[in-house]
N, C-alpha and C positions, 0 to 999 in steps of 0.2 A: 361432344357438342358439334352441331352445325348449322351452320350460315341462313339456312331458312327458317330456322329454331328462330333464329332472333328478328327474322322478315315478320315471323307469326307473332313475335311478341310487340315489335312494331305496329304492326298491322292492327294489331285488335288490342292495343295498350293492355297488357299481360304481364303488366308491371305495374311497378308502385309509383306512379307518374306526378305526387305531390312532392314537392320540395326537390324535383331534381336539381344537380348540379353540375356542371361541367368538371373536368378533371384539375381544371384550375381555381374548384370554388364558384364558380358563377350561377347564379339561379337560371333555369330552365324552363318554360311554359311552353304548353303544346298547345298550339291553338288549330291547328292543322295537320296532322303524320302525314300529310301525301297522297298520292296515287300510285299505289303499286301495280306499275306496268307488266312488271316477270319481261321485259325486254333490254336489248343492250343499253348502256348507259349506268347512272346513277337509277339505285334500287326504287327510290319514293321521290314522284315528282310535284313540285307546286305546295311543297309544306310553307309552313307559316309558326316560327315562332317568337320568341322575346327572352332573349339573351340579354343577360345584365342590364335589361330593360330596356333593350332595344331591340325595335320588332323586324326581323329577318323572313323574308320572301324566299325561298329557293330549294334546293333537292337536299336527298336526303341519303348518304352513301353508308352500309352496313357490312363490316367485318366481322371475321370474328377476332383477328387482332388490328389494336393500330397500324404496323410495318406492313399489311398486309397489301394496304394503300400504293405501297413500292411495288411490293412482289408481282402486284397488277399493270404496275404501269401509271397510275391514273395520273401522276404527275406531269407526265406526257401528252396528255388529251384536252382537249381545252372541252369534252362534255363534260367536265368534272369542274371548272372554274369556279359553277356555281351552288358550289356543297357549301349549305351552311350548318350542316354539324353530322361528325362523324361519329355514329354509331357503333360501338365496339363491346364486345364480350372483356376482353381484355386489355386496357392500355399500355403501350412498352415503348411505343417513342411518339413525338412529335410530328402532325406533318402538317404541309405545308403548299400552298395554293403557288400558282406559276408567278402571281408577282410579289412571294416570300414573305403574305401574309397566313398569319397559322389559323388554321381550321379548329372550331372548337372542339370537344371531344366528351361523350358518353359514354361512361364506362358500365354498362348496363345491370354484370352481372352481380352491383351489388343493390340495385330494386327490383329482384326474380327470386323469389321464394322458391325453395324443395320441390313446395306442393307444383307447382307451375309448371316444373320440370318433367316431374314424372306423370302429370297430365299429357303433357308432351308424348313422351316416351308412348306413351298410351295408343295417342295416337296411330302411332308411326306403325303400331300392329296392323296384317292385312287385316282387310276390311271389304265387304258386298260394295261391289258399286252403285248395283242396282239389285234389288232382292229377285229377280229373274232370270239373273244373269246365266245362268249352265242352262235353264230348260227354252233360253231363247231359238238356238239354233237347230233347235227340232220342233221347235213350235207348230202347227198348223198354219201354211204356208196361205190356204184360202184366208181365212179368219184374220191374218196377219195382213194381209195384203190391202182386203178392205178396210181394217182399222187404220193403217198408214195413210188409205185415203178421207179417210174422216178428220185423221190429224189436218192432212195438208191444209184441207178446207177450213179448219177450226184455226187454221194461222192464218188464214186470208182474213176472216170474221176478225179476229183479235187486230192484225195490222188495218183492215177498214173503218176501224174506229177512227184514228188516228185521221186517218186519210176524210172523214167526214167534216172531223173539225175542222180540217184544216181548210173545207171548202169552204164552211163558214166563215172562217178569217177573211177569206179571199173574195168573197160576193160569191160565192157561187159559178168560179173562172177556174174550169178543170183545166188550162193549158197552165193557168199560176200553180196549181195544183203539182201537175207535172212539173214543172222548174222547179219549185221547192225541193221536191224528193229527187230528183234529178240531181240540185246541188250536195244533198245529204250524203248522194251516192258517190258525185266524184272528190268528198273530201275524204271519202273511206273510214273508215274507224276513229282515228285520228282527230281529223280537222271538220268531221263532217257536221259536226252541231255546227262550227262556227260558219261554215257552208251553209246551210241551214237558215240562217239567223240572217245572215247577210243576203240570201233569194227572198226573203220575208221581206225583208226590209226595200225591196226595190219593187213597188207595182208593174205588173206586169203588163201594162199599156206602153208603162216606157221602153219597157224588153222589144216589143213588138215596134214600137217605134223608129230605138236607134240601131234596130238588124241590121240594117243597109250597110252598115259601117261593120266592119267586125271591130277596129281600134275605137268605135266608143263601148260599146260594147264590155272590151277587154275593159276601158277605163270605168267604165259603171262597176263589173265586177271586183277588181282590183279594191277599184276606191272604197268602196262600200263596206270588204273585209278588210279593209286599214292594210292592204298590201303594200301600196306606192311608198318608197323610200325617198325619203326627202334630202338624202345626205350623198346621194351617186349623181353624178355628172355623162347623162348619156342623153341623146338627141329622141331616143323612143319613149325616154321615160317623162324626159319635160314635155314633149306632146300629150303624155298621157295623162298628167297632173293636169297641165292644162284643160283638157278634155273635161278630165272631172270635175274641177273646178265649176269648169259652166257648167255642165249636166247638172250639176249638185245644186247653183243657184237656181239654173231652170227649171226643174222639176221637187226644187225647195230639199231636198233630200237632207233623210238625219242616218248620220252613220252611226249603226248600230252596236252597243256594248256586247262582245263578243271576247271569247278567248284568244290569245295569239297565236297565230298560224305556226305550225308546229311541218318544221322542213328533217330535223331532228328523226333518225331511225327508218326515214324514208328512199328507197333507192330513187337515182335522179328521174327514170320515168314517170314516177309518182310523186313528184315533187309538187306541192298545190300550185307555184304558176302554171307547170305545165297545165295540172286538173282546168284551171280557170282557164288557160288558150281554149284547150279543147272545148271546155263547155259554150264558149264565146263564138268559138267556128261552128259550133252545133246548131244553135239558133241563129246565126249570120249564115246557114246552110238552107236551116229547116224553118221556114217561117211557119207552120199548120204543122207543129212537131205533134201533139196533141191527134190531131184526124190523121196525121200519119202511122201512126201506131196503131189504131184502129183500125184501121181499111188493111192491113197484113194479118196473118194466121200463122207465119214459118218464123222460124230462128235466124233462117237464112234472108228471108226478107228486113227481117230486126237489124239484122249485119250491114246490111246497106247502107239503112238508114241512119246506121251511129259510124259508117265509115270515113273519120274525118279526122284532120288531125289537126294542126297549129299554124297560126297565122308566119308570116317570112322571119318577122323578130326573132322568134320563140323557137325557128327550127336550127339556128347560132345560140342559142341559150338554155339556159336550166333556172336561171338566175338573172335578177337587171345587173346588167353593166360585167355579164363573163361570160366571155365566147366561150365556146365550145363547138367541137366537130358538128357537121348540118346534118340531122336526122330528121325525117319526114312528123318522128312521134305520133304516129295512129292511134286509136284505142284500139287494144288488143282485143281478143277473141275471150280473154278471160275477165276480162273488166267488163265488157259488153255481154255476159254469160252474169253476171252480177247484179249488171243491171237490168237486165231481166229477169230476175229473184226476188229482185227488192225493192224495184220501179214498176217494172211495166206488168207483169202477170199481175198484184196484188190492185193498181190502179185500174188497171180492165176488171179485176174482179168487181170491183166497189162501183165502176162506172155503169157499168150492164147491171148490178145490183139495182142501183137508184133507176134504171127505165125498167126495170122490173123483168130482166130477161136473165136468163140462163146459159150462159156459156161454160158451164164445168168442162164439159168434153173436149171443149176448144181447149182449155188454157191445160187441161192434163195430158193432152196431144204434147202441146209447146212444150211446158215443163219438162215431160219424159225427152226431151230431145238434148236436153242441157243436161253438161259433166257435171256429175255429182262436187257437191261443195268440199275441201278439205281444212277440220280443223279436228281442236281434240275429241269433242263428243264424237264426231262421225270414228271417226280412227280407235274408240276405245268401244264401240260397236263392232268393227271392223274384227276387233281384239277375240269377242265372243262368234263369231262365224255370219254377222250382221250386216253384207258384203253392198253399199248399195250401188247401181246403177247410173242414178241421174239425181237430177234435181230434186225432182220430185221425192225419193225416199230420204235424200239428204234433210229437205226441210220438216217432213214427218217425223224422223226420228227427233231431230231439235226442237219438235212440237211438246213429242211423247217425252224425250229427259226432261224439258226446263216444267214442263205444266202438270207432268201425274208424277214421273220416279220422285224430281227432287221435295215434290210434295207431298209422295207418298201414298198418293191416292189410286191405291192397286184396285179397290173395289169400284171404282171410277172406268178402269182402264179394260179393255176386252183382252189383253191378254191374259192380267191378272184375274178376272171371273172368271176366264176357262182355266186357266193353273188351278184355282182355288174349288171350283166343280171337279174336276179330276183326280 
């Protein structure tokens, strides 16, 4: 038996999830299992259930015995405060939260059938990743090359989409355009919907408005994602309420329902106040951020432009009201190498689309110039002799896994026609 056996039976309720119980008799409803991150912390985030009838908000911690709980430590860590029921293959003791109330407890392995098991077991045999995978790396290196550029472009077309509506919402305002996806980029993974949600939510006359100022600015973004803490006693932060306050009655503003900013698994350069100084100095930098992006062709040029870092507050800080040692905080070469992937190649693509012009050659210049992206798709390419360069094959391949292998659609795919003629 192990530990992700019972992630998976979590994950996809692979169980007998009527009439459960706690190990003390208590009825159990699943009204939410979580979000399985696969990162440190607690396994499942943001479940939701109703214990003895009362409805519980919070994460979701999986063993495969109770004691396990020790042998890890969790009782140490205040990410763990907010488990509200602990998942276990086996129950063998009690435990217990830092202020010595007890966590409930699922004993799971008695709603998991044989059958369930050795479906499992099943799994776990090797298995094709991709049905291409050994005749990749002798492929037809022509054939292959061009297809990766058809990918690339057929990921610009699919993300243009998005980017169309989005001018819609907007009137028709490519620089709101740009801030939108600008903010999506420096929430990252993470935070970037609720980044997202919160540039939507502020027209972008007032952006251009209160530039002049970087601290309203900071105060528009803050406020907007429900950053400002009402409960710290500092002289930058009551300016900054302040601030929002009026901007908020001036310009009538509704703060947007949004998920909570999640600082959680983030190291402190990437902590979202820093993301929002930065983005605040960016536009109290870049007033025509929009026609600046445009009037450059180099990577190098892009670097200038996003060369910025944090207002005087923020370079003592991580956090309101906790000094820390004074660092400049720039954006790095690799965050501005991102956003370039995921901002400005695909928005130049869609903008020169709509005036009816053709820049491929341009933007597969740029492209080719940025370090290839690292994650598992690329790295399990990398596996088969699929070695890529830049950006550019980086995004192609994640074109080629997520839209024909996981689909299946070999007779779609140019490698798969030439494998299957041969």
């Amino acid at each position: 038996m192990k530990e992700d056996f019972l992630h998976y039976l979590w994950q996809h309720k692979k169980f007998r999830f009527t009439h459960l119980q706690t190990t003390k008799g208590e009825p159990i409803t699943i009204l939410h299992s979580g979000q399985y991150l696969q990162l440190a912390g607690p396994d499942f985030f943001n479940a939701q259930l109703i214990i003895a009838n009362q409805k519980w908000a919070g994460n979701i911690e999986i063993h495969l015995k109770s004691s396990d709980w020790y042998v890890h430590h969790h009782q140490n860590d205040d990410h763990y405060n907010n488990v509200i029921l602990h998942v276990v293959w086996e129950h063998d003791t009690a435990v217990f939260r830092k202020d010595n109330s007890e966590i409930p407890v699922l004993e799971l392995k008695s709603y998991v059938t044989s059958e369930e098991i050795n479906n499992y077991n099943a799994l776990l045999t090797p298995k094709s990743w991709i049905f291409c995978e050994k005749q990749l790396v002798s492929f037809d290196k022509f054939v292959l090359s061009n297809w990766l550029e058809r990918l690339f472009f057929e990921r610009l077309e699919r993300k243009s989409i998005h980017i169309e509506q989005l001018l819609q919402d907007t009137e028709n305002d490519w620089e709101a355009v740009l801030f939108c996806l600008l903010a999506k980029n420096f929430g990252l993974n993470t935070n970037g919907d609720s980044f997202y949600k919160m540039a939507k939510s502020i027209p972008f006359h007032i952006v251009r408005k209160e530039a002049l100022e970087v601290n309203y600015l900071e105060s528009l973004f803050f406020g907007q994602a429900g950053m400002i803490p009402n409960t710290v006693e500092d002289t930058y932060l009551k300016e900054l309420q302040a601030q929002y306050d009026y901007l908020a009655i001036k310009y009538k503003l509704e703060r947007p329902i949004i998920e909570p900013i999640e600082f959680f698994k983030h190291r402190p350069d990437n902590f979202p106040t820093i993301r929002i100084a930065q983005l605040s100095m960016l536009y109290h930098l870049q007033r025509n951020l929009f026609s600046s992006i445009f009037a450059v062709t180099t990577s190098k040029e892009i670097y200038q432009i996003f060369d910025v870092a944090v207002s005087r507050y923020w370079k003592t800080h991580y956090n309101f009201d906790k000094s820390s040692p004074k660092k400049e905080k720039s954006l790095s070469k690799a965050f501005i190498d991102l956003v370039i992937i995921n901002t400005i190649v695909p928005l130049q693509f869609a903008y020169s689309k709509s005036q009816g012009k053709d820049i491929s050659e341009q933007l597969l210049t740029l492209i080719n110039t940025i370090a290839p992206e690292k994650n598992a798709i690329i790295d399990k390419f990398q596996s088969f002799g699929i070695i890529s360069k830049s950006a550019f094959e980086t995004q192609s391949l994640l074109q080629l896994k997520n839209d024909y292998c996981n689909a299946k659609k070999c007779l779609q795919c140019a490698v798969g026609i030439a494998l299957i003629k041969n």
